[in-house]
DRENROTI-295610 format. One record per residue (C-alpha): residue number from 1; residue in one letter; x, y, z. Coordinates in pm, 1 decimal, padded with zeros to 6 digits. Last residue first. Layout:
REM residues N
+-----+---+----------+----------+----------+
:   k : r :        u :        v :        w :
+-----+---+----------+----------+----------+
: NUM : A :        X :        Y :        Z :
...
+-----+---+----------+----------+----------+
This chain:
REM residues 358
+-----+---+----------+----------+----------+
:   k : r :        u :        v :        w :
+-----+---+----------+----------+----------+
: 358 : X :  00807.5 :  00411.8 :  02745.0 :
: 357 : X :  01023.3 :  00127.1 :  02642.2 :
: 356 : X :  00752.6 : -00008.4 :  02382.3 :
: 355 : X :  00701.7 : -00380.9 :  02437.3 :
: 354 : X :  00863.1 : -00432.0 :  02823.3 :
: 353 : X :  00750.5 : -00028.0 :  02958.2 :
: 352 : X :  00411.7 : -00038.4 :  02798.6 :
: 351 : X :  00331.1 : -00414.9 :  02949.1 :
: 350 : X :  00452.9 : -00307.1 :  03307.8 :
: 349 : X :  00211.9 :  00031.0 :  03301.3 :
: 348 : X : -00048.6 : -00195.4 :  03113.2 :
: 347 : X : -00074.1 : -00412.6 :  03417.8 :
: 346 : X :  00066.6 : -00745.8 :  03569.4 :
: 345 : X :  00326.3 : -00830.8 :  03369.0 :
: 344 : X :  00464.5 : -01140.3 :  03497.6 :
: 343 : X :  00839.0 : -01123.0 :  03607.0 :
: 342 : X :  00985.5 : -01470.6 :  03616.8 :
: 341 : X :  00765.0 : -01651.9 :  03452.0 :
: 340 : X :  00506.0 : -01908.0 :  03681.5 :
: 339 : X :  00341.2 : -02088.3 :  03328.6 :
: 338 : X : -00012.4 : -02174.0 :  03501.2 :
: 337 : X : -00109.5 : -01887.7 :  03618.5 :
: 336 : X :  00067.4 : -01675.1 :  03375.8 :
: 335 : X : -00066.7 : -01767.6 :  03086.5 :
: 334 : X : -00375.0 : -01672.6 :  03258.6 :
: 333 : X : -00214.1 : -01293.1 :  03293.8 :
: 332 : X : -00057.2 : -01281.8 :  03017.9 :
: 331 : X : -00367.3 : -01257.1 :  02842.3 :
: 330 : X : -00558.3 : -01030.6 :  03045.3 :
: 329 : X : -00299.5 : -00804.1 :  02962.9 :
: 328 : X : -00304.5 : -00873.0 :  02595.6 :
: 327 : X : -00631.3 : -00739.6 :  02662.0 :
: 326 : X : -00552.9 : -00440.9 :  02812.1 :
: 325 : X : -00306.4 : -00361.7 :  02527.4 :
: 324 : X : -00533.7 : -00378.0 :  02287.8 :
: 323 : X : -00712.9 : -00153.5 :  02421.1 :
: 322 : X : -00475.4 :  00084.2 :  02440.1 :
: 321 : X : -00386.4 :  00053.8 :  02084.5 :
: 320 : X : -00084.9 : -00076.9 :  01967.7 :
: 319 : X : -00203.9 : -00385.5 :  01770.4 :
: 318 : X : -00227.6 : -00757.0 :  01860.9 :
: 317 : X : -00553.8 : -00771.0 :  02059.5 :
: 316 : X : -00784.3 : -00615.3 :  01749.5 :
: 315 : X : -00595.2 : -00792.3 :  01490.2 :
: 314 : X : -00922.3 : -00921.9 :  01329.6 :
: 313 : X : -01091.0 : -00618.6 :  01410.1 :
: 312 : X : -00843.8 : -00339.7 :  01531.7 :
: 311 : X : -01127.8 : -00114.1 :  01660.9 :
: 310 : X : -01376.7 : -00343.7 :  01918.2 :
: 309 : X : -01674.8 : -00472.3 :  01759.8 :
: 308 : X : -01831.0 : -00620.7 :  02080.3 :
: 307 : X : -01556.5 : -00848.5 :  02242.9 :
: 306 : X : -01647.2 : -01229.4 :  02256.3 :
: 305 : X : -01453.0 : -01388.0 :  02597.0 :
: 304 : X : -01366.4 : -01759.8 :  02646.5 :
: 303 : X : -01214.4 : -01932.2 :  02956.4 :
: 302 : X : -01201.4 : -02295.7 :  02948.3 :
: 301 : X : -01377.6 : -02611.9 :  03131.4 :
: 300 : X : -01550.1 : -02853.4 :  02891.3 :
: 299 : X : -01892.5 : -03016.3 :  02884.9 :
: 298 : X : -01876.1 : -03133.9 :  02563.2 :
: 297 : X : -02176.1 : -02917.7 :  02485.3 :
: 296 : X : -02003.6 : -02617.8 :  02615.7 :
: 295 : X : -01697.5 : -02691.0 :  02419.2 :
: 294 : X : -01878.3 : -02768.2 :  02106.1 :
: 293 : X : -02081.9 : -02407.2 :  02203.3 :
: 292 : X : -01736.8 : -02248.8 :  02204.9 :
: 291 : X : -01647.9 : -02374.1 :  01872.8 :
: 290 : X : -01972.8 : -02281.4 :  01724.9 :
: 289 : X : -01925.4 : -01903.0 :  01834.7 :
: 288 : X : -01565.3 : -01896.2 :  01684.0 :
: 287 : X : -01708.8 : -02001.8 :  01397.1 :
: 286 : X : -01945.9 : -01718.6 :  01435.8 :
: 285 : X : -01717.0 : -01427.5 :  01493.8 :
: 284 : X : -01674.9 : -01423.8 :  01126.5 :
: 283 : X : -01251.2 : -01503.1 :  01094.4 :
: 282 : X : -01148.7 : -01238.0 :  00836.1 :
: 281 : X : -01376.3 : -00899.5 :  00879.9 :
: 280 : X : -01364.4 : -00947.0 :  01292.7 :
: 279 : X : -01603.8 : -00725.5 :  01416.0 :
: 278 : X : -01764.6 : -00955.1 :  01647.3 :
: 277 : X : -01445.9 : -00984.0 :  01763.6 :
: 276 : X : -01268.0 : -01300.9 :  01966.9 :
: 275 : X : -01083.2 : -01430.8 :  02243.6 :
: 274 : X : -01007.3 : -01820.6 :  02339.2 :
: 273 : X : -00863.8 : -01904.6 :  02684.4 :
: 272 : X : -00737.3 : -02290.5 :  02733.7 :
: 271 : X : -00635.3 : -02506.0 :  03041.5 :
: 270 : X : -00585.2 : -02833.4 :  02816.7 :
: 269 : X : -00808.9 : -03162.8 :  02842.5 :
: 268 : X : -00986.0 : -03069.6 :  02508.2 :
: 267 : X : -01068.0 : -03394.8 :  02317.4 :
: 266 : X : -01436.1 : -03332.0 :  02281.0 :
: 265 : X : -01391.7 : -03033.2 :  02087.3 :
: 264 : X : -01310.9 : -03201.2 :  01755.5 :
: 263 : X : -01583.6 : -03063.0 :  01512.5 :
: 262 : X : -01487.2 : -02691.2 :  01631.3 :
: 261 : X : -01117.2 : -02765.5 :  01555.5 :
: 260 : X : -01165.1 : -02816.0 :  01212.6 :
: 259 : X : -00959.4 : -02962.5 :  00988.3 :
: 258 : X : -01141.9 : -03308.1 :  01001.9 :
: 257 : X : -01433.2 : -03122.5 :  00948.8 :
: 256 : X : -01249.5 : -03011.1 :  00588.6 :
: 255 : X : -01170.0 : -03395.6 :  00486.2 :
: 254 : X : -01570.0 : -03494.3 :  00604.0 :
: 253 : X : -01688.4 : -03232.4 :  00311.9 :
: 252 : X : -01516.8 : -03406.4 :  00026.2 :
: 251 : X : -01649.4 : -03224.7 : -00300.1 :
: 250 : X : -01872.4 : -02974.1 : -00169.3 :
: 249 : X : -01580.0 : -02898.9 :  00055.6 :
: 248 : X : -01389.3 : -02850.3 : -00257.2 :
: 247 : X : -01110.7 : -03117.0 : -00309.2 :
: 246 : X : -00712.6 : -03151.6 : -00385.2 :
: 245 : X : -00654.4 : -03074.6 : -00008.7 :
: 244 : X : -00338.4 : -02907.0 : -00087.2 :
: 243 : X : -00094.5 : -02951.7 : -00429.9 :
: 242 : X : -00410.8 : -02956.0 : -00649.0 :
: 241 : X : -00570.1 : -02678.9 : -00519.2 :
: 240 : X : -00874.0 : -02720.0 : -00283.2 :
: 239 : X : -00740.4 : -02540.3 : -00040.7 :
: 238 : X : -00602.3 : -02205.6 : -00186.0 :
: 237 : X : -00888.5 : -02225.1 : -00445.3 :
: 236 : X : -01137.6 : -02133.3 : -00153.8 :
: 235 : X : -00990.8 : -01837.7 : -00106.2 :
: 234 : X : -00983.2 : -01716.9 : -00454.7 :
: 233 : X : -01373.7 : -01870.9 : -00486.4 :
: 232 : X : -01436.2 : -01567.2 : -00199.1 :
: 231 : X : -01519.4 : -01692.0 :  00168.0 :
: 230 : X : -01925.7 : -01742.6 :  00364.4 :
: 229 : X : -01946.1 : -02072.9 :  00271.7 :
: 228 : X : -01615.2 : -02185.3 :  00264.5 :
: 227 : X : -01540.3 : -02066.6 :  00658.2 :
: 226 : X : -01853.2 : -02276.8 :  00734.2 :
: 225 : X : -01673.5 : -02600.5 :  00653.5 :
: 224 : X : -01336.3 : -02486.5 :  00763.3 :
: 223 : X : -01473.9 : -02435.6 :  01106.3 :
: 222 : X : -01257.4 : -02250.8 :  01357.0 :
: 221 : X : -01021.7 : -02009.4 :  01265.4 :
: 220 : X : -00911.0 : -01884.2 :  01597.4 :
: 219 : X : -01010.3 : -01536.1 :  01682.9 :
: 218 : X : -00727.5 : -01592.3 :  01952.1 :
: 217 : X : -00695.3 : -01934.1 :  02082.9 :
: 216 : X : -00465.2 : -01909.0 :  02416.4 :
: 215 : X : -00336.8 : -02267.3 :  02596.7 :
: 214 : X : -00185.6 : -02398.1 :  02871.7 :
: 213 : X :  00016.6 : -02664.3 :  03015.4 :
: 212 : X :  00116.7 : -02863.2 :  02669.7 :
: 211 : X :  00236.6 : -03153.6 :  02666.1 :
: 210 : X : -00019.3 : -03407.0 :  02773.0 :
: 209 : X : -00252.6 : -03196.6 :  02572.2 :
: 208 : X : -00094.3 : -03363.5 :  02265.0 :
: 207 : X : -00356.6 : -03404.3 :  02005.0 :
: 206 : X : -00621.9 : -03108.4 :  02131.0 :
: 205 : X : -00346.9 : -02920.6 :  02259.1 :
: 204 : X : -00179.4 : -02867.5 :  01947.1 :
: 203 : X : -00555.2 : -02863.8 :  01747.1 :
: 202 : X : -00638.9 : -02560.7 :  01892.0 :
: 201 : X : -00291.5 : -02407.1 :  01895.7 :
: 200 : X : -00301.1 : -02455.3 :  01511.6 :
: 199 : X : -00681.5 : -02329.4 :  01468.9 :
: 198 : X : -00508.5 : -02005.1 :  01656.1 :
: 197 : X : -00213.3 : -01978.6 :  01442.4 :
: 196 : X : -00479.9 : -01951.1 :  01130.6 :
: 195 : X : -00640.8 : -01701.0 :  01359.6 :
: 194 : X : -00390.5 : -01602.7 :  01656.7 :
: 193 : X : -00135.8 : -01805.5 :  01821.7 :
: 192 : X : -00093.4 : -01910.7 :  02175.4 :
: 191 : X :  00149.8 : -02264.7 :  02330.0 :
: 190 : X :  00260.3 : -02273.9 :  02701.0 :
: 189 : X :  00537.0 : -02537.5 :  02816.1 :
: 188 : X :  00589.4 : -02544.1 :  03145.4 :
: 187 : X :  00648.4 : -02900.7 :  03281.9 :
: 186 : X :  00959.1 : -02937.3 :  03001.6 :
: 185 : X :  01118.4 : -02650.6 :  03222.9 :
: 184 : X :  01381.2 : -02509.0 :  02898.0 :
: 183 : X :  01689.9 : -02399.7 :  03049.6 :
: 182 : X :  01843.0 : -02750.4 :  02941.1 :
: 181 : X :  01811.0 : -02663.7 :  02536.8 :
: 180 : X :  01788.7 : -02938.3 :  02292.9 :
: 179 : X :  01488.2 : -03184.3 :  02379.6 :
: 178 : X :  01234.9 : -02925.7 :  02556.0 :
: 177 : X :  01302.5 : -02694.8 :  02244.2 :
: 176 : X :  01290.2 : -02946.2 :  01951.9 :
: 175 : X :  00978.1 : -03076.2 :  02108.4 :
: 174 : X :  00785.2 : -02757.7 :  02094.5 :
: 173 : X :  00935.7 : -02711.6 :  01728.0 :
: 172 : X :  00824.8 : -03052.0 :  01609.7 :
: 171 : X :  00442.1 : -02949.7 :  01764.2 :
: 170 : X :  00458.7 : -02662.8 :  01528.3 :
: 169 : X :  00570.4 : -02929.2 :  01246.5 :
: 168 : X :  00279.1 : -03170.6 :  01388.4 :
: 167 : X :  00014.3 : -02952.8 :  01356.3 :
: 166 : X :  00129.8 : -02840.9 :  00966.4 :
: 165 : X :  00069.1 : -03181.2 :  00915.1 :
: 164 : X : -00307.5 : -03123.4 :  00880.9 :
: 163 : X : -00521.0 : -02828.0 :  00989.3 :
: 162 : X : -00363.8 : -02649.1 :  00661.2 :
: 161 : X : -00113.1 : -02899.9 :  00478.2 :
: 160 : X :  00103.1 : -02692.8 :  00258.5 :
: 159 : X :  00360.0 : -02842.3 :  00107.0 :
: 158 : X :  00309.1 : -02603.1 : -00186.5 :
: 157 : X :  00475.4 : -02315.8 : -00000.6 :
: 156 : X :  00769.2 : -02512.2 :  00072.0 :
: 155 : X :  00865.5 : -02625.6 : -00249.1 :
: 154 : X :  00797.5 : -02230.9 : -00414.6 :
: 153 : X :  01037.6 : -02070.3 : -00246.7 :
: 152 : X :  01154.5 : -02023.5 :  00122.6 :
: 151 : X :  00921.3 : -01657.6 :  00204.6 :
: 150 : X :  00645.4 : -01845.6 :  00229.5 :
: 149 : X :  00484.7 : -02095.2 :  00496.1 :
: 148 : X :  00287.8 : -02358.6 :  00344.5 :
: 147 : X :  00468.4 : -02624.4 :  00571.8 :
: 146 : X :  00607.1 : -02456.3 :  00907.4 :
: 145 : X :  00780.6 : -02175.5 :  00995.0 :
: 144 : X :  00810.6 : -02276.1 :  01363.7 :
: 143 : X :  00814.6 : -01975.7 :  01646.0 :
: 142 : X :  00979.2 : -02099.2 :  01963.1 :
: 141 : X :  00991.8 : -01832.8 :  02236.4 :
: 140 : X :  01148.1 : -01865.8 :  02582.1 :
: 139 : X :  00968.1 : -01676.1 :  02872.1 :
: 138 : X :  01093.8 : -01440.8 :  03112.5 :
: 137 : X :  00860.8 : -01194.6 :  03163.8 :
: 136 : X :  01009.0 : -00941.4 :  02973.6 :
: 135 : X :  01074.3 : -01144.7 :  02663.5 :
: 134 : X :  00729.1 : -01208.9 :  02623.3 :
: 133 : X :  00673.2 : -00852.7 :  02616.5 :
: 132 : X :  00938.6 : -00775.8 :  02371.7 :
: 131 : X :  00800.6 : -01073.7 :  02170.3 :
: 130 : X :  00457.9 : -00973.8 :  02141.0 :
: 129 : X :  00590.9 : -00592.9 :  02038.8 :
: 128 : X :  00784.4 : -00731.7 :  01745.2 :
: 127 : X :  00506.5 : -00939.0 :  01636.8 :
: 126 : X :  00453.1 : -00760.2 :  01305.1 :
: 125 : X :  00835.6 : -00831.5 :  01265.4 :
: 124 : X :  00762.7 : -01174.1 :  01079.6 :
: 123 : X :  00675.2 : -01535.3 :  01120.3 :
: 122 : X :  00536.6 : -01567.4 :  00802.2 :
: 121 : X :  00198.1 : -01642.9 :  00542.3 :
: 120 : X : -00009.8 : -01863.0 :  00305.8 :
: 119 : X : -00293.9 : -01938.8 :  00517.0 :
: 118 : X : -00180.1 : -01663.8 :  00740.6 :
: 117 : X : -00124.0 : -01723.9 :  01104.0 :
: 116 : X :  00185.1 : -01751.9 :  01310.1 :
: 115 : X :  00251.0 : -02033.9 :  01564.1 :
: 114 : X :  00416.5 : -01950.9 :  01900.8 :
: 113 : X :  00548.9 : -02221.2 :  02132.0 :
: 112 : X :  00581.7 : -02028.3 :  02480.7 :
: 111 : X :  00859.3 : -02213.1 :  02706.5 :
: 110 : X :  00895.9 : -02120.0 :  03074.1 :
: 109 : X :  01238.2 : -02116.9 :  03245.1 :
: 108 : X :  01469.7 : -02364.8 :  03408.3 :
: 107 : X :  01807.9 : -02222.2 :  03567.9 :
: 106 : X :  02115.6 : -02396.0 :  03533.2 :
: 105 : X :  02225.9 : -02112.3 :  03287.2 :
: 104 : X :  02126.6 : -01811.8 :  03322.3 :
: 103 : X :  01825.8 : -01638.6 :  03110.6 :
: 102 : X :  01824.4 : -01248.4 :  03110.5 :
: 101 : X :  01906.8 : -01204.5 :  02792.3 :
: 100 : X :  01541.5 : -01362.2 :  02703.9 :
:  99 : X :  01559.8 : -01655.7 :  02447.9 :
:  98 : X :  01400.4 : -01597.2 :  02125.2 :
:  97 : X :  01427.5 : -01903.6 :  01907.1 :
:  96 : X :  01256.8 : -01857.6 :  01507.1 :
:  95 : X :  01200.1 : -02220.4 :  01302.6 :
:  94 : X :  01305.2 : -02291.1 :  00956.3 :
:  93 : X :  01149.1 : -02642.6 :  00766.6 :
:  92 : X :  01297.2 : -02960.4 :  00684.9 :
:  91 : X :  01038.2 : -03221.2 :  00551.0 :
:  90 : X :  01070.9 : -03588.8 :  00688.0 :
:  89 : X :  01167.8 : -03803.6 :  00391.5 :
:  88 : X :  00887.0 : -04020.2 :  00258.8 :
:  87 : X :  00965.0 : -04058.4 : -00096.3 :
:  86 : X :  01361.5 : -03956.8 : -00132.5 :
:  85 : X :  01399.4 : -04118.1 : -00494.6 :
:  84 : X :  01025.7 : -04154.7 : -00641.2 :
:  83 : X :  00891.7 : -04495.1 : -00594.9 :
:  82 : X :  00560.3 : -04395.4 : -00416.1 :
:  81 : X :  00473.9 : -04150.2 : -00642.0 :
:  80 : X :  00186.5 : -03970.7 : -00533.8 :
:  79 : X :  00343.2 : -03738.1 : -00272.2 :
:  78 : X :  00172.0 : -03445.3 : -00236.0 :
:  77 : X : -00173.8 : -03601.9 : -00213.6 :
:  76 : X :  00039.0 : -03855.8 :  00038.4 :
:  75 : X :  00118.1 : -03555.0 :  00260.3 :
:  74 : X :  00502.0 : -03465.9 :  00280.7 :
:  73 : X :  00677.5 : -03622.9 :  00528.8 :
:  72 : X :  00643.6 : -03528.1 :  00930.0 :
:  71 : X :  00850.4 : -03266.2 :  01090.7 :
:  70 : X :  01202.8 : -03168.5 :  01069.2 :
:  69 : X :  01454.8 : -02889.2 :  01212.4 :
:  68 : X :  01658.3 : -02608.6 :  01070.7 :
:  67 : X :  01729.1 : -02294.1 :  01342.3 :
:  66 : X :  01717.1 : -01946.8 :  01333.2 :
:  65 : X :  01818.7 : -01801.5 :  01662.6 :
:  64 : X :  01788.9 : -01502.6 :  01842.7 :
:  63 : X :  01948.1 : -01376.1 :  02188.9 :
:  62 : X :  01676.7 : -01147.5 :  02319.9 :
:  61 : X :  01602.0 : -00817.7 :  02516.1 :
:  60 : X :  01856.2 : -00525.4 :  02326.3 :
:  59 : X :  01788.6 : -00782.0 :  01982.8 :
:  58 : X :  01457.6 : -00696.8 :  01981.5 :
:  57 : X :  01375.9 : -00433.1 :  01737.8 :
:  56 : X :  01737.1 : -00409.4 :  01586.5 :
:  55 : X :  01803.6 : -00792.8 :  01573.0 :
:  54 : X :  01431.9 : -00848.7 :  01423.0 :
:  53 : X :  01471.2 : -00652.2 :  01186.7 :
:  52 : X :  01746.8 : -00840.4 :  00971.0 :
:  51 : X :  01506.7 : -01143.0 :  00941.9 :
:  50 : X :  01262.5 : -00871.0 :  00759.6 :
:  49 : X :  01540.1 : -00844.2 :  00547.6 :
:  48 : X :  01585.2 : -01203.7 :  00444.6 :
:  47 : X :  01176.4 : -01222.7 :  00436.3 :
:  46 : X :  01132.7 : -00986.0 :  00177.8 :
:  45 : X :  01416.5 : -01101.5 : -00016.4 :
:  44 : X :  01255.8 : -01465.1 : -00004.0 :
:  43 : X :  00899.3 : -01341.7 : -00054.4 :
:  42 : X :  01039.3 : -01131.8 : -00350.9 :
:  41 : X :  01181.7 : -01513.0 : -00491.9 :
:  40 : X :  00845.8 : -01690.5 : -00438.8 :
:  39 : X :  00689.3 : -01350.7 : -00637.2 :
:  38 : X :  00940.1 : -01395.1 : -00918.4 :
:  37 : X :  00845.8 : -01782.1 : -00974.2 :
:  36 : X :  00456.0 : -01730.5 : -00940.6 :
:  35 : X :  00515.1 : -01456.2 : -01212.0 :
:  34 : X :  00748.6 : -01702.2 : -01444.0 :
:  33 : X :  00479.9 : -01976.5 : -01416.1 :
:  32 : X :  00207.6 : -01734.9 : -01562.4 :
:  31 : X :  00479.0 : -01629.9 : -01828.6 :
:  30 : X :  00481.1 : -01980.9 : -01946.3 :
:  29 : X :  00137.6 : -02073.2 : -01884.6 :
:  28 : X :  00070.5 : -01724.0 : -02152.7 :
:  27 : X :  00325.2 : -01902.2 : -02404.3 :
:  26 : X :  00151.3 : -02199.6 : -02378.5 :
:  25 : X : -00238.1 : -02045.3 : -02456.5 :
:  24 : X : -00018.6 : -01860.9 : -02770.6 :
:  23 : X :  00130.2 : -02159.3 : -02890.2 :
:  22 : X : -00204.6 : -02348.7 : -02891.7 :
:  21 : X : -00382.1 : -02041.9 : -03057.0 :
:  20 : X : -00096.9 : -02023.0 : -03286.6 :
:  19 : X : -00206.3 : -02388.0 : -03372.9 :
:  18 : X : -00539.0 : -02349.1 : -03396.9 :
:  17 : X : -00490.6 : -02022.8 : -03591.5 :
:  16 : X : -00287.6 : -02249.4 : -03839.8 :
:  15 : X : -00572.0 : -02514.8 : -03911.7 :
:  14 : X : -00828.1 : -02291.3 : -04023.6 :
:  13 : X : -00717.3 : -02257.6 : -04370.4 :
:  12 : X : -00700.4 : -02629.4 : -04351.1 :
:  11 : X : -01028.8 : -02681.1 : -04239.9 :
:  10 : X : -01161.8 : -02457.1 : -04531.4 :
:   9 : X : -00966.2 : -02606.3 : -04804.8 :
:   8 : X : -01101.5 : -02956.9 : -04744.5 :
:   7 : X : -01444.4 : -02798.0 : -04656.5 :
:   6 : X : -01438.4 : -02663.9 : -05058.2 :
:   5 : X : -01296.7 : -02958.1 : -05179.2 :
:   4 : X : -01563.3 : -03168.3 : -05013.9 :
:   3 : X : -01835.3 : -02913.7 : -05135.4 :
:   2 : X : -01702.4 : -02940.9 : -05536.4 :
:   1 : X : -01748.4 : -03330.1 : -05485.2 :
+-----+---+----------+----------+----------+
């Protein structure tokens, strides 16, 4: 009897630091929810006055627009209540226009859809010098923030759908374009983007080659599979979080080939050029390497080149160096061959002059 009593008292000596342990582990949820909500509201500010930028870097070459348009609903892992008021709405998302100052009406002019990269990431000023060059030649630029983008709170980042319906929101924008503005040639619609924005372009053209006359795939991301293998558990998280995938690879491996543009090379029909780095510390060059063997095996026609660890790494092509500027030359100039702008640049002399005045 005396040892009942005694564990009697015991538990309930014990029973208070449960309970501040419980109100403790809340209290630290609480504050944890508080962060995420403070850096969604920095990404906004951040991206208000990066919006600002944009009229003083390019403004002298391009009218700019910000526009609202739709894509697809949200996925059904992000939508598990059938019955809840709104279910199946598309989702609204913000998308960049650039249109050259140049443009005149009654004229018809090239179209370049533009997706950014990032798994979690913008349309922002780093592109300034893309744009200005763009914008030389005579192309129209669409540049959709879609799904998972941040810098619009905490709803749109957690509709992320990476090589899902984030596809068909870039694909929204193309559409948008061709359906909305008459000095857009619906026959010459181009679409590039690097590494996330690359795996995006892949799997543009690989859905709706139809509309699409070209293609550039820089160090696109290529094979989700393989890209979990050799990436940090923080990375993985991203995808397998609740409000994404929902799954590890390990635990669903045939939902991450499905994302992958190197399992899905057999639907190419597009006039494509894919670069890469061996260099490259965020896409390893060799899921880039096992998309262009799909290719090959599929017996495919497109242009690929693998650089040999040139400086810049994953942004090798997109920075200001020389070299980098030779191959955004090379660049333009297969866009080019199948887009007709205006005023192609043709050299690093015409490139210099367009992105950097001097």
């Amino acid at each position: 009897m005396r040892r009942i009593v005694l564990l009697a008292i015991a538990f309930a000596a014990s029973t208070p630091l449960f309970s501040q342990e419980e109100k403790l582990m809340k209290e630290i949820e609480s504050l944890k929810s508080q962060v995420s909500n403070l850096r969604h509201s920095f990404d906004r500010l951040n991206k208000g006055i990066d919006d600002l930028l944009w009229y003083e870097r390019v403004g002298d070459l391009a009218h700019i627009d910000k526009v609202h348009i739709t894509g697809p609903p949200k996925s059904e892992q992000q939508q598990k209540n059938k019955t809840a008021q709104g279910y199946g709405n598309p989702l609204g998302f913000q998308t960049y226009i650039f249109i050259p100052k140049t443009s005149q009406l009654g004229k018809k002019y090239p179209l370049i859809v533009l997706p950014h990269g990032g798994v979690h990431s913008n349309f922002n000023t780093f592109y300034t010098h893309i744009i200005r060059e763009l914008m030389s030649q005579g192309y129209i630029v669409v540049a959709a923030e879609y799904r998972g983008s941040t810098g619009y709170g905490r709803g749109m980042y957690q509709s992320i759908d990476y090589g899902g319906l984030e596809i068909e929101d870039v694909y929204a924008s193309r559409n948008y374009m061709v359906e909305n503005y008459d000095i857009v040639d619906a026959n010459r619609v181009g679409i590039m983007g690097w590494s996330h924005g690359g795996l995006i372009t892949l799997f543009n053209i690989f859905n709706h080659g139809k509309d699409y006359k070209v293609a550039y795939a820089g160090v696109p991301v290529s094979d989700l599979i393989a890209r979990m293998g050799y990436k940090t558990q923080g990375y993985r998280d991203l995808y397998s979080a609740d409000f994404h995938i929902g799954k590890t690879a390990y635990e669903n491996v045939e939902e991450y080939k499905k994302r992958s543009p190197a399992w899905h090379a057999e639907k190419l029909n597009t006039p494509l050029l894919i670069h890469t780095n061996t260099n490259d510390q965020d896409v390893n060059v060799l899921e880039v390497e096992h998309l262009i063997k799909s290719l090959k095996a599929a017996d495919k026609k497109f242009e690929y080149e693998i650089y040999e660890d040139i400086p810049g790494a994953h942004s090798f092509d997109r920075i200001d160096t020389k070299k980098a500027q030779e191959v955004r030359v090379k660049i333009y100039k297969f866009l080019a061959g199948y887009l007709s702008p205006e005023t192609p640049i043709r050299n690093v002399k015409d490139l210099r002059k367009a992105a950097y005045r001097y």
